[in-house]
N, CA, C and O atoms as a GROMACS GRO file, in nm:
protein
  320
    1UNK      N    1  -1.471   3.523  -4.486
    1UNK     CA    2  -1.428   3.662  -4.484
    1UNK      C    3  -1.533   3.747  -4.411
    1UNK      O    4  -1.652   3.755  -4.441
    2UNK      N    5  -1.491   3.789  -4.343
    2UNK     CA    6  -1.555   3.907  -4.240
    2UNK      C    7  -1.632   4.000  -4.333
    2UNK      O    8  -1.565   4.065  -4.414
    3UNK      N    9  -1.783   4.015  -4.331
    3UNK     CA   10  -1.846   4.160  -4.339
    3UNK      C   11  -1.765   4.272  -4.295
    3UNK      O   12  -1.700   4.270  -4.190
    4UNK      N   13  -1.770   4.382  -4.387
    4UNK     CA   14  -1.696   4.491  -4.414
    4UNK      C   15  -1.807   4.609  -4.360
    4UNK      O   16  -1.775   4.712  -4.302
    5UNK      N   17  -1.916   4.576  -4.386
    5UNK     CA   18  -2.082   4.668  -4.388
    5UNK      C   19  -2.028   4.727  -4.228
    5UNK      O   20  -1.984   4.661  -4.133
    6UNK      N   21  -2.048   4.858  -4.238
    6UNK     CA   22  -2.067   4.877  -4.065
    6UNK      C   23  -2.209   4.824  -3.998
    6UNK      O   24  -2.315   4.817  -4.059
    7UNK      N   25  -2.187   4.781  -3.835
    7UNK     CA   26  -2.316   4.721  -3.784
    7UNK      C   27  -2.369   4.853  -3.734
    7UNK      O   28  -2.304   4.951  -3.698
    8UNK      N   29  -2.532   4.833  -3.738
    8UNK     CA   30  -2.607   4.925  -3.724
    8UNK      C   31  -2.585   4.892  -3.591
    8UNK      O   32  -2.575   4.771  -3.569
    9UNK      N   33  -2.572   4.992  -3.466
    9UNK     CA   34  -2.651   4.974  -3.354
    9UNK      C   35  -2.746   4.994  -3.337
    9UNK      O   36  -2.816   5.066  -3.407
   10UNK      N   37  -2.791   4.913  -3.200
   10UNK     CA   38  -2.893   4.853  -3.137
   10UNK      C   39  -2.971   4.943  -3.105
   10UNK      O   40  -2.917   5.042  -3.055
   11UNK      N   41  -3.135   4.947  -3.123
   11UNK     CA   42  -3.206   5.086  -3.062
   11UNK      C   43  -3.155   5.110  -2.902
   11UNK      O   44  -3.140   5.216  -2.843
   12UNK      N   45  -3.147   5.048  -2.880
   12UNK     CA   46  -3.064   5.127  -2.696
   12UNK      C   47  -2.931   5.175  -2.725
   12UNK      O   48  -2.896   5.260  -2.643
   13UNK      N   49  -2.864   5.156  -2.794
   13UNK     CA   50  -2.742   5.209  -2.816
   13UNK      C   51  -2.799   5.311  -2.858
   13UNK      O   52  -2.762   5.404  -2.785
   14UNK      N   53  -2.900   5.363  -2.969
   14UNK     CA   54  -2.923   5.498  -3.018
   14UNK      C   55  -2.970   5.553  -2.942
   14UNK      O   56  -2.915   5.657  -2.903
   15UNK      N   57  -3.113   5.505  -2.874
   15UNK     CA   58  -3.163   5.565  -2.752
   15UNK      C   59  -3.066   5.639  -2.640
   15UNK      O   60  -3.101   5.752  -2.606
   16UNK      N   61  -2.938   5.580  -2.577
   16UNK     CA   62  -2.826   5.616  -2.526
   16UNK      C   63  -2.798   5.733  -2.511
   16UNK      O   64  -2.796   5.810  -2.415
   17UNK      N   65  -2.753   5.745  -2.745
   17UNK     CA   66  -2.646   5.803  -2.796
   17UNK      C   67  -2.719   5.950  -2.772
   17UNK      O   68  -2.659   6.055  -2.746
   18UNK      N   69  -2.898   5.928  -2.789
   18UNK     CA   70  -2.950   6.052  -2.791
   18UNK      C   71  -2.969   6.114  -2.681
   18UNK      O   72  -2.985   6.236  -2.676
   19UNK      N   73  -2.968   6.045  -2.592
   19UNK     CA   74  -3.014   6.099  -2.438
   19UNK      C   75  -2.883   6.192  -2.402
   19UNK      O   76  -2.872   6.304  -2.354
   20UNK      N   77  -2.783   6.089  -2.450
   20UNK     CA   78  -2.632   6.137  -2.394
   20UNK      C   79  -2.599   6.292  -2.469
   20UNK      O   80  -2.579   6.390  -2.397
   21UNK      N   81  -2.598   6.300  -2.580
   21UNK     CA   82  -2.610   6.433  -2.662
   21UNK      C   83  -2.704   6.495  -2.588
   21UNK      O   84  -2.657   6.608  -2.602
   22UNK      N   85  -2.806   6.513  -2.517
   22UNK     CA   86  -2.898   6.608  -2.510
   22UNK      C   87  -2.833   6.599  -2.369
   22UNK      O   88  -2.776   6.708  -2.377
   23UNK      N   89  -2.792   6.547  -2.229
   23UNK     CA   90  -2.775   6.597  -2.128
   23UNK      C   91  -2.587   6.638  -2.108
   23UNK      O   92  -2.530   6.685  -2.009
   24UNK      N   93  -2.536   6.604  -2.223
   24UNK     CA   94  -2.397   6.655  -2.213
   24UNK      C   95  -2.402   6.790  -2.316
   24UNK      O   96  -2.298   6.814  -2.377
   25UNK      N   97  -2.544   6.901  -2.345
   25UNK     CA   98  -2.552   6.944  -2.439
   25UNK      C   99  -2.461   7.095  -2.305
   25UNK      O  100  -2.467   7.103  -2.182
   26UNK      N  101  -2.410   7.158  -2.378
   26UNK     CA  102  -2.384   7.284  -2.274
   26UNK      C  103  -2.506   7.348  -2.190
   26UNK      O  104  -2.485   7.359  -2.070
   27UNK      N  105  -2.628   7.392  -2.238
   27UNK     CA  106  -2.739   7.448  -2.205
   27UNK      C  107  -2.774   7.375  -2.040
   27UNK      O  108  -2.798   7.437  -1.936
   28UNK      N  109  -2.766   7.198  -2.067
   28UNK     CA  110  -2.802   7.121  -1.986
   28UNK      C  111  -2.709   7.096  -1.869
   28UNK      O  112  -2.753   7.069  -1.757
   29UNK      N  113  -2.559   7.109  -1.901
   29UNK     CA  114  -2.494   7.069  -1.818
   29UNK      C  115  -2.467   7.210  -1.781
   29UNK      O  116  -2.373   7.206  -1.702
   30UNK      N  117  -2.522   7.389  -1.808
   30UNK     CA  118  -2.466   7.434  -1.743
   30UNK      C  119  -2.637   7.500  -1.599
   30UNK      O  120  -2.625   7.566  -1.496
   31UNK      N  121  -2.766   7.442  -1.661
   31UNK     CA  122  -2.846   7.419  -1.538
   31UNK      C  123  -2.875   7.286  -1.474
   31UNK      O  124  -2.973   7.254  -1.407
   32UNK      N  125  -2.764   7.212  -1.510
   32UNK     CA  126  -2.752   7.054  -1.448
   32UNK      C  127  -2.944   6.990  -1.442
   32UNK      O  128  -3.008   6.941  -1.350
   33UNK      N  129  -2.973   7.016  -1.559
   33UNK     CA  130  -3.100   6.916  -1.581
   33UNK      C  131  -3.127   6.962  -1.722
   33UNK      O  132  -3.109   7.066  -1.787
   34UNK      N  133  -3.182   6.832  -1.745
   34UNK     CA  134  -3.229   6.804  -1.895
   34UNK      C  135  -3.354   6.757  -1.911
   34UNK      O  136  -3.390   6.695  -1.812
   35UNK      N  137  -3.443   6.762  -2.006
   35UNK     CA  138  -3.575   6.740  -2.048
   35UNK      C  139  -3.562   6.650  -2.180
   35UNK      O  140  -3.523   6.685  -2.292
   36UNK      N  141  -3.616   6.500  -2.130
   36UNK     CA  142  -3.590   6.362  -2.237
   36UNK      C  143  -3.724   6.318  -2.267
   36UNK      O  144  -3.797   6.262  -2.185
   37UNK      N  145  -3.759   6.349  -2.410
   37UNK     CA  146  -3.864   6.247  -2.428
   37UNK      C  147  -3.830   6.129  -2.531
   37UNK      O  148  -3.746   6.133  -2.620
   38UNK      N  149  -3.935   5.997  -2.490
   38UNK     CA  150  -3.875   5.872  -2.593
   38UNK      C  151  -4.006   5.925  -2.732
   38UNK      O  152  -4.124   5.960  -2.736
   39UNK      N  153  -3.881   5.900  -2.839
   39UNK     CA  154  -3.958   5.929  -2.938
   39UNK      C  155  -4.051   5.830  -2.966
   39UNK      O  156  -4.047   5.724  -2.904
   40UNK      N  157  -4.146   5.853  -3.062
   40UNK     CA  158  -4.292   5.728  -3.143
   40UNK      C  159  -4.210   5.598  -3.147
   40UNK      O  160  -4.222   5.497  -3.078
   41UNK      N  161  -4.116   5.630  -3.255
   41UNK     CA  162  -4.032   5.473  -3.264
   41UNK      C  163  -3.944   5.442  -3.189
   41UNK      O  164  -3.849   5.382  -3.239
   42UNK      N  165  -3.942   5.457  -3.111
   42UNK     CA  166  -3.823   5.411  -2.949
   42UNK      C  167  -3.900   5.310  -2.919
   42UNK      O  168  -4.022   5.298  -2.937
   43UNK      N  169  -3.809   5.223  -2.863
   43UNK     CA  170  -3.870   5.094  -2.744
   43UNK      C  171  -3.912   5.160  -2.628
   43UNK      O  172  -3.861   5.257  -2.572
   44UNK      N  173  -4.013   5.093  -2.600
   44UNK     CA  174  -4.077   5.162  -2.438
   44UNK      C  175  -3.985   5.081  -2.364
   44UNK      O  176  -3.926   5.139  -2.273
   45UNK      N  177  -3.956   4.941  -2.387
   45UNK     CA  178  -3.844   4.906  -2.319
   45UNK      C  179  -3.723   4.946  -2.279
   45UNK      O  180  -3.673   4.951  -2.166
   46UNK      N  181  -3.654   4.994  -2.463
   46UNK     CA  182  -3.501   5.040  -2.396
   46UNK      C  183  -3.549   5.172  -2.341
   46UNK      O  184  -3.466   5.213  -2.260
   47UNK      N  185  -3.647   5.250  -2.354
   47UNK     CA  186  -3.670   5.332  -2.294
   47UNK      C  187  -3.635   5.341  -2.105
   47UNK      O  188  -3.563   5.405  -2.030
   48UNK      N  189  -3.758   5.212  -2.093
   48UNK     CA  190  -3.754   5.223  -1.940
   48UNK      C  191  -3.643   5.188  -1.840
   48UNK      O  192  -3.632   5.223  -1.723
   49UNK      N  193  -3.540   5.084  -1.938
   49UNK     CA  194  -3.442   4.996  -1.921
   49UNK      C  195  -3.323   5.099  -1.874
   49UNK      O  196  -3.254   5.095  -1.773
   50UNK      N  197  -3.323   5.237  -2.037
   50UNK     CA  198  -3.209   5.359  -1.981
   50UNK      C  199  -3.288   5.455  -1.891
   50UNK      O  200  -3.213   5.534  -1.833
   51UNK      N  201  -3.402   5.469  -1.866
   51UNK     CA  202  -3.422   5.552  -1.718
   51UNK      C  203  -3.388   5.488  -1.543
   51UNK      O  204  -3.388   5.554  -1.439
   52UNK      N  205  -3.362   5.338  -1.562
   52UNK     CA  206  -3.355   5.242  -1.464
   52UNK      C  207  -3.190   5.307  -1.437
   52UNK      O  208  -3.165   5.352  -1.326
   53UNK      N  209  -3.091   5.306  -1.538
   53UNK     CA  210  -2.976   5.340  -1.558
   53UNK      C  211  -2.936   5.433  -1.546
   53UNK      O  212  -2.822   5.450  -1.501
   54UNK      N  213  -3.008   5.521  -1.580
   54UNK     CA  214  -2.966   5.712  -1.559
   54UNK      C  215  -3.031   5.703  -1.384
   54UNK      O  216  -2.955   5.742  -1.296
   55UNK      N  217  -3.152   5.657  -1.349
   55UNK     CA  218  -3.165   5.644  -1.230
   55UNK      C  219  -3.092   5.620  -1.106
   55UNK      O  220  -3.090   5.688  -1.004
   56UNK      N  221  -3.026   5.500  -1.136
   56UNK     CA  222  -2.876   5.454  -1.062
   56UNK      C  223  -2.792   5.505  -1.010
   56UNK      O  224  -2.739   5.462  -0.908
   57UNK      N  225  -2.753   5.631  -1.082
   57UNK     CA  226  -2.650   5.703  -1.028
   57UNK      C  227  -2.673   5.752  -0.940
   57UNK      O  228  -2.795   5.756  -0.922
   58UNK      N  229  -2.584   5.823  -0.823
   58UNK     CA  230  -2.593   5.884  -0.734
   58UNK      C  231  -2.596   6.074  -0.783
   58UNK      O  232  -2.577   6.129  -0.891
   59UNK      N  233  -2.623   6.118  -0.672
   59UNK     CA  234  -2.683   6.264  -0.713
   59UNK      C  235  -2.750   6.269  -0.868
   59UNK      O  236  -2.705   6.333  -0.963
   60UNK      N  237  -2.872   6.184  -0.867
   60UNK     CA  238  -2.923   6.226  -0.979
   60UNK      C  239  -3.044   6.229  -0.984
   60UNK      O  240  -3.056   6.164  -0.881
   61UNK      N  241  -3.180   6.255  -1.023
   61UNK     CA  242  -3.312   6.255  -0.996
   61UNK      C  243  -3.332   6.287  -1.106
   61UNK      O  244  -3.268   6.364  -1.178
   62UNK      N  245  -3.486   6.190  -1.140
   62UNK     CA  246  -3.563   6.177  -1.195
   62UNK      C  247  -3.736   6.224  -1.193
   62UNK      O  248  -3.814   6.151  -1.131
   63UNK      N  249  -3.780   6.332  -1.254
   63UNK     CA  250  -3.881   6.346  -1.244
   63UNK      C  251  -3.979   6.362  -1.383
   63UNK      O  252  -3.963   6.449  -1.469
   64UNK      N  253  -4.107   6.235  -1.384
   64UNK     CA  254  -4.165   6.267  -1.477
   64UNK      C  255  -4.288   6.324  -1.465
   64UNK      O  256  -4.368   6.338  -1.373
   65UNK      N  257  -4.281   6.361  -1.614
   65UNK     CA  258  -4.401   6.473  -1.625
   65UNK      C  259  -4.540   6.402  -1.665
   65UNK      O  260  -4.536   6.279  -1.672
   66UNK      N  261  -4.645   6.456  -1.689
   66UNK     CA  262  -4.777   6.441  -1.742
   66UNK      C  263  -4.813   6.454  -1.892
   66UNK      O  264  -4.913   6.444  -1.963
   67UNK      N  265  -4.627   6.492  -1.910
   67UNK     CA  266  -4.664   6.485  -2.058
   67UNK      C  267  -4.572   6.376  -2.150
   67UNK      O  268  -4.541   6.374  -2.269
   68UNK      N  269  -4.547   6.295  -2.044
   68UNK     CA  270  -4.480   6.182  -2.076
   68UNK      C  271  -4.337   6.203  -2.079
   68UNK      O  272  -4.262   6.107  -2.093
   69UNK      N  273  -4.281   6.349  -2.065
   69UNK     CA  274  -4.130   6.358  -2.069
   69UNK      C  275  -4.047   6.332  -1.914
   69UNK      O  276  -4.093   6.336  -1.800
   70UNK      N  277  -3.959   6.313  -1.943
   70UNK     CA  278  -3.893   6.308  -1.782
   70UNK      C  279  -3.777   6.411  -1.751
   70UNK      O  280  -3.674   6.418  -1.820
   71UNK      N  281  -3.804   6.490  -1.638
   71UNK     CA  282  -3.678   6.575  -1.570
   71UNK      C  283  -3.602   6.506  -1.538
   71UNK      O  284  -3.629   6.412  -1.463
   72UNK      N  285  -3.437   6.538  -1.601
   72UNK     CA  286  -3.342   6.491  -1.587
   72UNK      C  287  -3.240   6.592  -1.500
   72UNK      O  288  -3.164   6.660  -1.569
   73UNK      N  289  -3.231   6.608  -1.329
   73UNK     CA  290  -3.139   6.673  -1.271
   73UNK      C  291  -3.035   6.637  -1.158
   73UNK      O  292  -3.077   6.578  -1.058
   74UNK      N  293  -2.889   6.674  -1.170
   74UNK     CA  294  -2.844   6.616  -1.114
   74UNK      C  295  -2.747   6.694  -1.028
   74UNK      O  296  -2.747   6.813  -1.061
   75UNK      N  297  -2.657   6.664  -0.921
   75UNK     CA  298  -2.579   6.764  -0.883
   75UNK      C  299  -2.457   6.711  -0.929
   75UNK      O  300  -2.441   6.613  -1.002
   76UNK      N  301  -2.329   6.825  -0.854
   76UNK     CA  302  -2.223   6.790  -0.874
   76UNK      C  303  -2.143   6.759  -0.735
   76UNK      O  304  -2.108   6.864  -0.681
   77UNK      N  305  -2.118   6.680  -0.687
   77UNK     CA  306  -2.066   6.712  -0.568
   77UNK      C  307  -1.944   6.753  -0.565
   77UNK      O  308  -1.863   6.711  -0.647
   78UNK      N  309  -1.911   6.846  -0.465
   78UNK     CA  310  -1.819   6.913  -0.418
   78UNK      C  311  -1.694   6.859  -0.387
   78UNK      O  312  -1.723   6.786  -0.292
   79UNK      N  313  -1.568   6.847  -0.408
   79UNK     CA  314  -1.432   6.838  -0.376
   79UNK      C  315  -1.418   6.844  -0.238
   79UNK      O  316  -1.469   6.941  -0.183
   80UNK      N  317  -1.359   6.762  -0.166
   80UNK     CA  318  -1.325   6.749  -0.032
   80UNK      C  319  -1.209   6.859  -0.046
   80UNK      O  320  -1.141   6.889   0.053
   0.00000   0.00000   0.00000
């Protein structure tokens, strides 16, 4: 019989879930950049693993800071 327990996700799934809430927040999407830091208990891995990923996309840039956070800005492109 199947476990009933819900499965915890995976710290990159949370890592994700949080990044995703903070750059789909209105504030962020209405100056198209966001400011992400990985918390104490985050993986530096899934960390670096979802900046490799948010990186990827097209019109999007990445800039980090000195204080360990990273600028998250991106455009929108325009409708033909």
């Amino acid at each position: 019989m199947a476990s009933t327990a819900p499965q915890t996700p995976s710290s990159y799934v949370q890592l994700g879930t949080r990044i995703q809430k903070i750059i789909n927040s209105p504030t962020a999407q209405r100056s198209k950049a966001a400011l992400i830091y990985r918390l104490p208990d985050e993986s530096s891995q899934d960390w670096e693993t979802l900046l490799e990923e948010i990186a990827e996309n097209d019109n999007v840039t990445l800039a980090h800071r000195d204080d360990g956070g990273v600028q998250v800005f991106w455009t929108v492109p325009k409708d033909d």
